[in-house]
Structures are given as structure tokens and as C-alpha cells.
C-alpha positions in Angstrom: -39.5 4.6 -33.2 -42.6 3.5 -31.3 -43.0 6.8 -28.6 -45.7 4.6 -27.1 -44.1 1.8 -26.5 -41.0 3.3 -25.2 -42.9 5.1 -23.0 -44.2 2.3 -21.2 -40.6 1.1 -20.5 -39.0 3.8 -18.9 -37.6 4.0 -15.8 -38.5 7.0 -13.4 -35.5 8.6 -13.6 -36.2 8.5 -17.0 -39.2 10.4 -17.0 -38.2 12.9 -14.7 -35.2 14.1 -17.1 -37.6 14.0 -19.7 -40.3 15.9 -18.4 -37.5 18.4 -16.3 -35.9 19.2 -19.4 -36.1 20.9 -23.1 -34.5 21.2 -26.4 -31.4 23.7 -26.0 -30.5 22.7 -22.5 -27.1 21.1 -21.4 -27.4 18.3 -19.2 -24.3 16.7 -17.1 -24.7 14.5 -14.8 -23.3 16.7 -12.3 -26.4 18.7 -13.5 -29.2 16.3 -13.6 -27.9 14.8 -10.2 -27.7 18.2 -8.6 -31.1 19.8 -10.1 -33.5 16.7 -9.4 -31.8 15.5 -6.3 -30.3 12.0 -7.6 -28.1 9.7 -6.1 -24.1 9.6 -6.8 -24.4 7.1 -10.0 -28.1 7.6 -10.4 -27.7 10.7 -13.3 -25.3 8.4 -15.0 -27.8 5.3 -15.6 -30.1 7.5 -16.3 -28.2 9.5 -19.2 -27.0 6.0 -20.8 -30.6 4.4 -20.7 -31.9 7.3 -22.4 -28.7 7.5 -25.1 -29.4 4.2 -25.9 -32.5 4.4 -26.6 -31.9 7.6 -28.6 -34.1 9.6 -26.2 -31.2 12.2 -25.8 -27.5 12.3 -27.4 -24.4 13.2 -26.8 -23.2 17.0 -27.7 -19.9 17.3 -26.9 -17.6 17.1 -24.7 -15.4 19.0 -22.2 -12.4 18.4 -20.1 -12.6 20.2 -16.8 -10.3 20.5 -13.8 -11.4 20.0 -10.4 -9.4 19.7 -6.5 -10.4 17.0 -4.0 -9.2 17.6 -0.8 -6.1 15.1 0.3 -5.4 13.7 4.0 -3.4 16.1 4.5 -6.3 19.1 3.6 -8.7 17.1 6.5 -6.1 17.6 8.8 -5.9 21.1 8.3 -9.3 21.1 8.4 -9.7 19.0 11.7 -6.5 21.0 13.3 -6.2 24.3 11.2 -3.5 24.9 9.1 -0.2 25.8 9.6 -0.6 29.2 9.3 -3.3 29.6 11.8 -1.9 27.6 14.4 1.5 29.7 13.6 -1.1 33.2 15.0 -2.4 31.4 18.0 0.7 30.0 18.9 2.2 33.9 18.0 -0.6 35.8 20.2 0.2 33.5 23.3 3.6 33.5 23.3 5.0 36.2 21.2 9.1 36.2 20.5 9.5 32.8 19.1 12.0 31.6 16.9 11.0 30.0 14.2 12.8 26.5 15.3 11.0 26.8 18.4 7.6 27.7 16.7 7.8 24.6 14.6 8.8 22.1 17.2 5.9 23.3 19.3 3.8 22.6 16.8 5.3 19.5 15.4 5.6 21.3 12.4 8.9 20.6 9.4 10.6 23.1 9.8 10.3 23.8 6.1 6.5 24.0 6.6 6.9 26.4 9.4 9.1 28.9 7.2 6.7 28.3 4.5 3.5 29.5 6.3 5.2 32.4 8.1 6.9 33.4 4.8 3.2 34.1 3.6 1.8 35.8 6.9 5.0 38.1 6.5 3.7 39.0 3.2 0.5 39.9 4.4 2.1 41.7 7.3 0.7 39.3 9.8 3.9 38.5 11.1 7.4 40.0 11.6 11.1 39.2 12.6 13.0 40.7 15.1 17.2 41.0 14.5 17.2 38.3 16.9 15.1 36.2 14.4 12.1 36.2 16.7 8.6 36.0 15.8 5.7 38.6 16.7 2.4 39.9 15.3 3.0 43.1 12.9 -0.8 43.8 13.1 -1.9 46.9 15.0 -4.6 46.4 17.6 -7.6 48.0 15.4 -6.7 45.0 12.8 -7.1 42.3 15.7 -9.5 40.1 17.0 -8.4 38.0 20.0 -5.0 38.1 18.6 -6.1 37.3 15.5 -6.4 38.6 11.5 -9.8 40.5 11.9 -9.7 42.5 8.4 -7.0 43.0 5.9 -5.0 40.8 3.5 -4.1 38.2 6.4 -7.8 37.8 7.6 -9.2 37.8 3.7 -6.9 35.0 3.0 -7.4 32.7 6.2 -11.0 33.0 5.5 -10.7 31.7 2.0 -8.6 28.7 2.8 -10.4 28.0 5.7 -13.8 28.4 2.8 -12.0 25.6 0.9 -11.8 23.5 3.4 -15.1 23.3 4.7 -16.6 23.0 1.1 -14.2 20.2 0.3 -14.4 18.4 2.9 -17.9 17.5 2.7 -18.8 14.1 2.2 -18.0 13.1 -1.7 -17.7 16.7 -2.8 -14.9 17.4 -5.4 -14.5 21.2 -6.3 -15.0 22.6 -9.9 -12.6 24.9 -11.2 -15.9 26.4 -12.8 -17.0 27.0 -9.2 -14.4 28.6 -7.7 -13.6 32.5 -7.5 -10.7 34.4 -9.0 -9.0 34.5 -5.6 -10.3 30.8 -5.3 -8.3 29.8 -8.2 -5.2 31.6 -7.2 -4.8 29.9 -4.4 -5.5 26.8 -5.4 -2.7 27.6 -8.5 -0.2 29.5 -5.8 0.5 26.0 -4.3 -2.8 24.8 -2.0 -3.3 22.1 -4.8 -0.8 19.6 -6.3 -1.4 17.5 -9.7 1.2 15.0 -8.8 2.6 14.4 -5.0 -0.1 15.7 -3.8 0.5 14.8 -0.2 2.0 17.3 0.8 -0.9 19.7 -0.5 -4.3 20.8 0.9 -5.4 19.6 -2.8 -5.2 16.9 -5.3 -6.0 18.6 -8.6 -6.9 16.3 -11.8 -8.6 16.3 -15.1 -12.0 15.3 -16.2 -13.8 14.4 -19.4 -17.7 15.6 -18.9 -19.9 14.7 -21.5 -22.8 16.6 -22.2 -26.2 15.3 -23.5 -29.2 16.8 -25.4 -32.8 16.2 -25.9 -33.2 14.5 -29.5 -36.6 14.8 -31.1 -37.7 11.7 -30.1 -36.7 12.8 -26.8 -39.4 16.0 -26.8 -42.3 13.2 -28.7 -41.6 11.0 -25.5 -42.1 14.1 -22.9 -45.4 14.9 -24.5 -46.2 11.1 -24.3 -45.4 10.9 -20.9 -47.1 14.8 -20.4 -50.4 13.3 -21.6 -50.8 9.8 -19.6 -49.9 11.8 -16.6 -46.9 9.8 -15.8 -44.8 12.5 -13.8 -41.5 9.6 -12.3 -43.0 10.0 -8.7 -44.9 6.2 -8.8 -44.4 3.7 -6.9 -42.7 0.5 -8.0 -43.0 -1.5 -4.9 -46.3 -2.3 -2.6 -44.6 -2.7 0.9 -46.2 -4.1 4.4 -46.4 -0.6 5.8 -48.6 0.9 2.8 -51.0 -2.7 2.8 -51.3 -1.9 6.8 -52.5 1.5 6.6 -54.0 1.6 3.5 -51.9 4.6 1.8 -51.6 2.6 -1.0 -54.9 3.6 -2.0 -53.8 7.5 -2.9 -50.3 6.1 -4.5 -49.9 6.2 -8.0 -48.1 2.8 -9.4 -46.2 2.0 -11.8 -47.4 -0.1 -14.7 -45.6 -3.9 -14.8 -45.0 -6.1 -17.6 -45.9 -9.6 -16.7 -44.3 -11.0 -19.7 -40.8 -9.5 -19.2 -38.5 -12.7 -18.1 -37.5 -12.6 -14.5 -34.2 -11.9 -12.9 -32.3 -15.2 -12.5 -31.4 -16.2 -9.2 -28.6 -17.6 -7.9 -28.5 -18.9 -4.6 -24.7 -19.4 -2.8 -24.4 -23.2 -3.1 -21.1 -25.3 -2.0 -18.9 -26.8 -4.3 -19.8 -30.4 -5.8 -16.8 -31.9 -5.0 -16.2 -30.5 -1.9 -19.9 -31.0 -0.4 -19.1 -35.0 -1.5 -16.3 -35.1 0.3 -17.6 -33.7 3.2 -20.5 -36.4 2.9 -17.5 -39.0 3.1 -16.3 -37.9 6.2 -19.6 -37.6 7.4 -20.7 -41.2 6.9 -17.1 -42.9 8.3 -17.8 -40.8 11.3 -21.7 -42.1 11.5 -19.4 -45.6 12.0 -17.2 -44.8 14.6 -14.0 -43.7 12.7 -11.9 -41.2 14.0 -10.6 -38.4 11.2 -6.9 -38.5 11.0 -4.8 -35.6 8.9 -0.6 -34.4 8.5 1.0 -32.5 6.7 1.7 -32.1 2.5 5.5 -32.7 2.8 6.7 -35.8 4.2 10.2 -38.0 4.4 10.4 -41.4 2.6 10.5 -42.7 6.2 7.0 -42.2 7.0 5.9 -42.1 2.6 7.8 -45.1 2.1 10.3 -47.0 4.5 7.7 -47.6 7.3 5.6 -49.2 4.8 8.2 -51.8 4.2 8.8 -50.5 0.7 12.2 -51.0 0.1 14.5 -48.5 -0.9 15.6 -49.3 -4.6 12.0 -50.2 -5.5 10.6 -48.8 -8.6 8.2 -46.3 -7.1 11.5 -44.4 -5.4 12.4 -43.1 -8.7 12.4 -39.5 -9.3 9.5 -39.2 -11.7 6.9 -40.7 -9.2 7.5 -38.6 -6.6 8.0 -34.8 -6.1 11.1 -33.9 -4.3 11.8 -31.0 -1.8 15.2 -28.9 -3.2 15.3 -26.6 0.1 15.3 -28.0 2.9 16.0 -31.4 1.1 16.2 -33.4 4.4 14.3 -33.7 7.8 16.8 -33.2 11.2 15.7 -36.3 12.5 13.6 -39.6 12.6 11.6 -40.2 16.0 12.8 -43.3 17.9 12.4 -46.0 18.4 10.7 -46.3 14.8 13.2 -45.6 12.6 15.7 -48.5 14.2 13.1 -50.8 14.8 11.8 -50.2 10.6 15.8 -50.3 9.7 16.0 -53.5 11.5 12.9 -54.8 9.8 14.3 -53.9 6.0 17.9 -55.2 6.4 16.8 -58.5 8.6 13.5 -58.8 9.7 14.3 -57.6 13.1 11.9 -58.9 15.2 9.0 -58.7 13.1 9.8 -63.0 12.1 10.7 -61.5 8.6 14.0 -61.8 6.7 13.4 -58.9 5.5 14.8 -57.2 2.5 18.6 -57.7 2.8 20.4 -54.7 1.9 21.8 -51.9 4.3 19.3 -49.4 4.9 20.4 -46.1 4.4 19.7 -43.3 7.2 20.8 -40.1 5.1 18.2 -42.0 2.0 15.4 -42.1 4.6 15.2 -38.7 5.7 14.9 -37.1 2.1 11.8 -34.3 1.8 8.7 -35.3 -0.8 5.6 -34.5 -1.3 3.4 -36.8 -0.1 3.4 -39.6 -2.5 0.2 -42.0 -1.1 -2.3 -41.4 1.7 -0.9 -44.3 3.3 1.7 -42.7 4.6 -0.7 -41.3 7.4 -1.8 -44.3 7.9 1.4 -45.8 9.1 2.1 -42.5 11.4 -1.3 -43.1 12.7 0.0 -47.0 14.2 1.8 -46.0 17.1 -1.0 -44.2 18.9 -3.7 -46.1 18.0 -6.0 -47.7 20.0 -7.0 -51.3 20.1 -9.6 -52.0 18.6 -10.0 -48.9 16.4 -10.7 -47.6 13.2 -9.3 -44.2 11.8 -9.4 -42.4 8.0 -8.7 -39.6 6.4 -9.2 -37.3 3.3 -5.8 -37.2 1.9 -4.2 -34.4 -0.9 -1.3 -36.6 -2.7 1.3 -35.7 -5.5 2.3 -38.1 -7.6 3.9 -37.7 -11.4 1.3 -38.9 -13.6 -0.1 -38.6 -17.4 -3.2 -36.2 -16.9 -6.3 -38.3 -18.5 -9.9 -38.8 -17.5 -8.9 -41.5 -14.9 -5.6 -39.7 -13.6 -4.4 -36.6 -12.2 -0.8 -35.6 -11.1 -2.5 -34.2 -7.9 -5.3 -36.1 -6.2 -7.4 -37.1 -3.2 -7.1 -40.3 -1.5 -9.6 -42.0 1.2 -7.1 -43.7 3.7 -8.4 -45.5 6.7 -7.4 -48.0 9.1 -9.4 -50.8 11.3 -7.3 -52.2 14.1 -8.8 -55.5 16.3 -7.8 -59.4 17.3 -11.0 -60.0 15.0 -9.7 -58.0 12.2 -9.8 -60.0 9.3 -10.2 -59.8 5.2 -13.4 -59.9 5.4 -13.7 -57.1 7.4 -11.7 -55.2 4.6 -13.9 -56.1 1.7 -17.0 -55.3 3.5 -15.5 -51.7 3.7 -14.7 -51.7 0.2 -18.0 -53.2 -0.7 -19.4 -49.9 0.8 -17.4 -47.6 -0.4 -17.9 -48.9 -3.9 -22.2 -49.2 -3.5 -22.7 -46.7 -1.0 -20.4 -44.2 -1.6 -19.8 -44.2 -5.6 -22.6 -45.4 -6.2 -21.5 -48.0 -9.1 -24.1 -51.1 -9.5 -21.0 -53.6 -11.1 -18.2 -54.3 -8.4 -15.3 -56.4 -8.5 -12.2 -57.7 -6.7 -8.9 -58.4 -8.1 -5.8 -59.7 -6.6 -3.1 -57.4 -6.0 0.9 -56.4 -4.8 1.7 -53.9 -2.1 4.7 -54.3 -0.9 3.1 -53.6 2.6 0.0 -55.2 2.5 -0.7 -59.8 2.3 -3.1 -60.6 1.1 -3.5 -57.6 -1.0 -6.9 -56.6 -3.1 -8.0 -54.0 -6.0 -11.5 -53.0 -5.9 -12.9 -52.1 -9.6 -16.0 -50.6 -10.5 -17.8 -50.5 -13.7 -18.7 -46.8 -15.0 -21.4 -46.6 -17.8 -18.7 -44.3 -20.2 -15.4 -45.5 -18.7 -15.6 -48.8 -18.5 -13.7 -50.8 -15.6 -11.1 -49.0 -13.6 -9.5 -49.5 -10.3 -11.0 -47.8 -7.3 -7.9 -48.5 -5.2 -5.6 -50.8 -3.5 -6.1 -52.9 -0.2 -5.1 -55.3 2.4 -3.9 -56.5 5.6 -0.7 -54.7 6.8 2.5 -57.3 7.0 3.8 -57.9 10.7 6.9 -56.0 9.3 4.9 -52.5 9.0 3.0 -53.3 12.3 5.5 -54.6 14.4 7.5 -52.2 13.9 5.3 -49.4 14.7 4.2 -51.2 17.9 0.9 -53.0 16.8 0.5 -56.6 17.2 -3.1 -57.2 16.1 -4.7 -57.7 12.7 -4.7 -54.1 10.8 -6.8 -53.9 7.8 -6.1 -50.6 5.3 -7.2 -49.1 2.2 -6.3 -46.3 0.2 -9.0 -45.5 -2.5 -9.0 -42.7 -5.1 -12.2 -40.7 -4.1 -11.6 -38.4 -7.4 -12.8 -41.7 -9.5 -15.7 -42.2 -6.4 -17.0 -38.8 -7.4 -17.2 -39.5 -11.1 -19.3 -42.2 -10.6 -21.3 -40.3 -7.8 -21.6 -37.2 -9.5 -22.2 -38.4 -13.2 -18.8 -37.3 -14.6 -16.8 -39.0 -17.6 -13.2 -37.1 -16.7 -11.5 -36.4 -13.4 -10.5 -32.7 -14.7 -14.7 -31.6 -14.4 -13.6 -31.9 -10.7 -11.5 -29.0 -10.6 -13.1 -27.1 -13.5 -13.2 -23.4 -13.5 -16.7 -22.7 -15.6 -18.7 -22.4 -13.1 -21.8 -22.9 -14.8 -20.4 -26.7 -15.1 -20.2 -26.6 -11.5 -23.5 -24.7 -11.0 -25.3 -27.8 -13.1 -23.7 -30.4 -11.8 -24.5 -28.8 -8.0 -28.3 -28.8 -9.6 -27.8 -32.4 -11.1 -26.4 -33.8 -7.6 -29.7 -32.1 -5.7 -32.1 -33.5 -7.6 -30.3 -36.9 -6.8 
């Protein structure tokens, strides 16, 4: 070992064991915490860095029994115990049953016979035929009523000892430390191992390992002896010592330059969540107003007042999540659901023919999860104002193969712009931002599409550099039979874009899972990564 350079690299509660102790002494850390006036925790580090270094070692090791005192001890401490409030009450009122005694003093009456049981055996107290209570003491044994020598006043003086040392702040009791009366006491019933509530006490077990000095240990305390490092220096220059100029008599400690620095890291927000939050952010810079609802919907509002019709394809069971208990909402707010009814089985008065089958009530109140962001869209209708635009950052569920491009639970960016002047191109100058502004992709592309609720009807792709081409989302203008219905008769352009595939584009993913991952040194990069950007 280099006693040298070890030297240089310990800490000062290092040297101060070091040059404190010898070869032959014990140390704890009880002991070294107690003798040079460490911390709770402090004698502990020390001990370990100077194990592992092979500065001290390990001797043996002993299993010793100490009481910490319970809530019930810091009652008795704050209140006095039973037994002494049992005297007072005694030398005030004097011919008390023992009943009475303990409903004055709120005491079980178990606990009550308990304490005077031992006051009788100190001949404290007594018992009349009548089973009343008064103080056996004569007068020469009393002070103000009270045990002033004697069995009685030795005893209350050493439980009332115990309590005071106990309940200081952090202090446990060592069997080791206590007197022989101390320790019968504490074995006679005022500490409990188990169920200790009902005790003064709480006794337990602990291992206590003590160290030695090694020989290495004694070459390092003549090392430190002969630099004149004592473990008083000073690690830190502060403002107060620069301003007035104590500094100057300090002795520092010495500081490697080379050792690598503590890493640092700063509380930063989540990737994903920060870019959603720019979203929202930029559709409110345009004038949009946020729109949100709840997770669990009906197939009215998911499905039936987007015209979809109810034995399409996407009703089946393993696209959408259903709700076992409660299965079905109580009701449907009117007038929609007989003006959408009308519009599936007819056309109502939307100028349709609708879909021609019999719409089914009982069908349309069924409980999902919410299956398309859509959906808030369509609730959104009825209390919109003309012209307006509306959006929102929508959590849908939606039975799906897990890959890089799909997920069975995902976010959607709905949004809405109402207007007489409302027209496609209006829609494809929104998707044309979200897919340059907002993903960031530099290859865009429309295709045509089919939504049941939506003519014409539009897919933006974009082009990633790993992925290739994939689908952004679906768009369009809403048909007069989803409008109408809702009581809108203007031009209504919608989209519902997956901003999961926006981020991997934005954030320089290849798979939708890094989303959601749980190393959060992925996440702490890509936070990095997105900064820099």
C-alpha cells in the first residue's frame, strides 16, 4: 500500500479516527460518534471508508439489546405515568375506589389496578374493606403528598430517570448502560419486544460491529502525524471568510484537480410531454380554443354522431375496448340522439338517405373506451361558435399490433375550423403545418381517403429517413349528416392526426415505444438531443 498516497485522499473524519485512536482500542460507531462529536451516520461512513481501504478491520461482532421509548412512554413522560397521577389524584382526594380513580383519570381500568397493584407493594397505597383508596405512607415519608424516600419514591424516581433519558431526541438506551435496578424494571414489564404499545419501551436486538486499527492503519496516523494534517481543515472558501479575511489563519485542505467532477443533473421535463405542450402552445398562438372529455365514452358520441353506421367494421369487438360495469350510459342528450337516429335510418333532414337500417337505441348507449379523438370533436359541434376553430390533445384506445408505427394506446391531435369560407383548402394548409412545422418532415404528401364522416376525405403522409412513408392521419370536410345533426350549418373542416408518429419525426426516433420508455437515460439524451435542436 502507498501510505502516502492514501493519505492525501482521506477524508477528515478519517483522519481524526486515525490520529484519535491506537492499536488495542475498540471502536463502534456509537463510540467514535460519541467520543469525537460526529453526526448520526457520520461514524458509520467513516468506519466503511477506512475498512475499505484496509485502514482499520473488522474484529468482531456483538449483538446487544437496547429500549427506545414508544408513544405511549412520551406520554408518560409529557403527563406522568399512571402511577404518579394515581398519588396526586390519592393526596387530593383520598377514599377513592378504584373505578372512580380510573375514570378520573381516563385511565383502563386494567391499567389503574395495575399501577396501584405496584404502589401497594411498595406500601404507597392501601385498601380500605370498602375497597377505597388512601396513602399508607406516614407523614415523615411525605412530601406534598408525595413518595419522599422509601421503596415508592426510589422507584418513581427511576422510571421517571428513564424517561427523561429516553426521550431525548434520537437517543435509544443500552442495556450496557443501564443499572441493575434499571434493568429490572425494564425486564419487570416497562419494556415490551413485541406489542409494545402498551409499554413505556420497545426493546430490540442489535448487531454492533467492532473495528480495529490494522498496521497500515498506525503507518497512515504517523503519516498524517508528520504533514501536520490534524481533520480540522477547511474544505470550502465561503463569502464570509473572503470578506473578512479569516481565511488567511485557516488551514485548507489539499484538492485534486484531476479527480473527475460530480455529474450533474438538472430536473428537466419529459421529451414527449414538453412536445406536446409546444403543440398546444402553437394552435393557441392561432386562435384555437383547447377542447378535452373524458376517457370513457358511448358509441353515440365515438361512433353514431359521426355517421358511422352501426354494423360497420370498426364496431367490432377487437377495435374497441368495452366497459363490462356499467356497460351502458342512462341516457343520450336531446335533441341529438333523434336528430343522428333520423340521419342513419333516412337522412332526416340532413338531404341524406342515409344509411337504411333501424338504428338501435340500447346499441348506441354501450360504454368504450374512447376509440378516436374525433369523438370530441363531434361533442364539441353543438356549442361552437361560428366562425371558430377548436383542438385538442386526445388519449385513445384502440386494439392494435404493437410495432414502431402503432400502439394499442395513443395520442391523437383533434381539431376543428368552423366558417361560410371554410373550405379544403383551408384543411390542407393545416395539415401542411402540422406535417413541416410541427414534425418537422421535409417530404409531404396527400392521399385520397374514406371516413365515413368526412367528403372529400384526405391522408397526409410524411417521409421519415428510417421508416419510410407512413400516414400522419386522416382528414376532411364533415358530411351535412354529422353537422346537421349537431346543429351546424357551415362548412366544418377536421383532422385527427397521430402526434406519437409527429414526435418521431420531431424528436429523431425510429419506434413509437422510445416514447414511453422507462430508461431514463434514453429519455435524459433525447431531452439533451431535442435542446440542442
Amino acid at each position: 500500500m502507498d501510505i502516502q498516497n492514501t493519505v492525501k485522499n482521506l477524508h477528515p473524519l478519517e483522519v481524526r479516527i486515525l490520529l484519535t485512536y491506537r492499536t488495542g482500542d475498540e471502536l463502534s460507531i456509537e463510540r467514535v460518534e460519541r467520543d469525537l462529536g460526529f453526526k448520526s451516520g457520520n461514524g458509520n461512513q467513516a468506519l466503511s471508508w477506512l475498512s475499505g481501504k484496509g485502514l482499520v478491520r473488522e474484529i468482531r461482532r456483538e449483538l446487544k439489546r437496547f429500549f427506545e421509548l414508544t408513544g405511549l412512554g412520551r406520554e408518560w413522560k409529557e403527563k406522568g405515568t399512571a402511577e404518579e397521577r394515581i398519588i396526586e389524584l390519592v393526596r387530593i382526594k383520598s377514599g377513592l375506589r378504584l373505578p372512580e380513580i380510573a375514570a378520573a383519570l381516563k385511565l383502563d381500568n386494567r391499567d389503574a389496578g395495575s399501577a396501584f397493584g405496584g404502589l401497594s407493594k411498595l406500601g404507597a397505597l392501601a385498601m380500605d374493606g370498602d375497597k377505597r383508596v388512601f396513602t399508607a405512607l406516614p407523614a415523615e415519608d411525605l412530601a406534598n403528598g408525595r413518595p419522599a424516600r422509601g421503596p415508592a419514591a426510589e422507584h418513581l424516581a427511576l422510571v421517571r430517570g428513564l424517561l427523561d433519558r429516553g426521550a431525548a431526541e434520537g437517543t435509544v438506551l443500552s442495556l450496557d448502560d443501564l443499572s441493575g435496578e434499571e434493568q429490572a424494571l425494564m425486564a419487570g414489564g416497562l419494556a415490551k419486544k413485541r406489542g409494545a404499545a402498551g409499554a413505556a419501551f420497545r426493546e430490540a436486538e442489535r448487531e454492533t460491529v467492532i473495528f480495529g486499527l490494522t498496521a497500515e492503519g498506525e503507518a497512515a496516523a504517523a503519516a498524517l502525524k508528520s504533514t501536520g494534517v490534524t481533520g480540522d481543515e477547511i474544505g470550502t472558501l465561503t463569502t464570509e471568510m473572503l470578506e473578512s479575511g479569516s481565511w488567511k489563519d485557516k488551514n485548507f485542505r489539499s484538492y485534486n484537480v484531476k479527480v473527475p467532477p460530480a455529474r450533474l443533473i438538472p430536473g428537466r421535463s419529459n421529451p414527449y410531454a414538453k412536445f406536446l405542450e409546444d403543440v398546444k402552445d402553437k394552435l393557441c398562438s392561432l386562435g384555437f380554443e383547447e377542447f378535452d372529455g373524458p376517457l370513457v365514452e358511448t358509441e353515440f358520441w365515438n361512433s353514431d354522431a359521426l355517421f358511422m353506421p352501426q354494423f360497420h367494421s370498426a364496431r367490432d369487438i377487437h377495435d374497441v375496448y368495452r366497459i363490462t360495469e356499467p356497460g351502458q350510459a342512462g341516457t343520450i342528450e336531446e335533441p341529438w340522439l333523434s336528430n343522428v337516429a333520423a340521419a342513419h335510418e333516412n337522412g332526416g333532414n340532413t338531404g341524406s338517405r342515409g344509411w337504411s337500417y333501424s338504428f338501435d337505441r340500447e346499441f348506441t348507449r354501450r360504454l368504450i373506451l374512447r376509440s378516436q379523438g374525433t369523438v370530441l370533436s363531434a361533442k364539441t359541434l353543438p356549442r361552437a361558435k361560428i366562425p371558430g376553430k377548436y383542438f385538442g390533445i386526445v388519449r385513445c384506445f384502440r386494439y392494435d399490433r404493437v410495432d414502431a408505427t402503432h400502439l394499442s394506446d395513443f395520442y391523437q391531435t383533434e381539431g376543428i375550423v368552423l366558417g361560410e369560407d371554410v373550405n379544403l383548402r383551408t384543411l390542407l394548409g393545416m395539415l401542411e403545418m402540422f406535417a413541416l412545422e410541427v414534425a418537422g418532415a421535409s417530404e409531404v404528401k396527400y392521399v385520397p381517403g374514406y371516413f365515413p364522416f368526412t367528403e372529400p376525405s384526405v391522408e397526409v403522409h410524411i417521409r421519415h429517413p428510417v421508416l419510410g412513408w407512413f400516414e400522419l392521419g386522416g382528414s376532411g370536410i364533415f358530411r351535412p349528416e354529422v353537422t346537421s345533426s349537431l346543429g351546424v350549418h357551415v362548412p366544418v373542416a377536421a383532422w385527427g392526426i397521430g402526434i406519437d408518429r409527429m414526435a418521431l419525426m420531431a424528436l429523431g426516433l425510429n419506434d413509437l415505444r422510445e416514447l414511453f420508455s422507462n430508461n431514463i437515460e434514453n429519455v435524459r439524451l433525447r431531452r439533451t438531443k431535442e435542446t440542442a435542436l
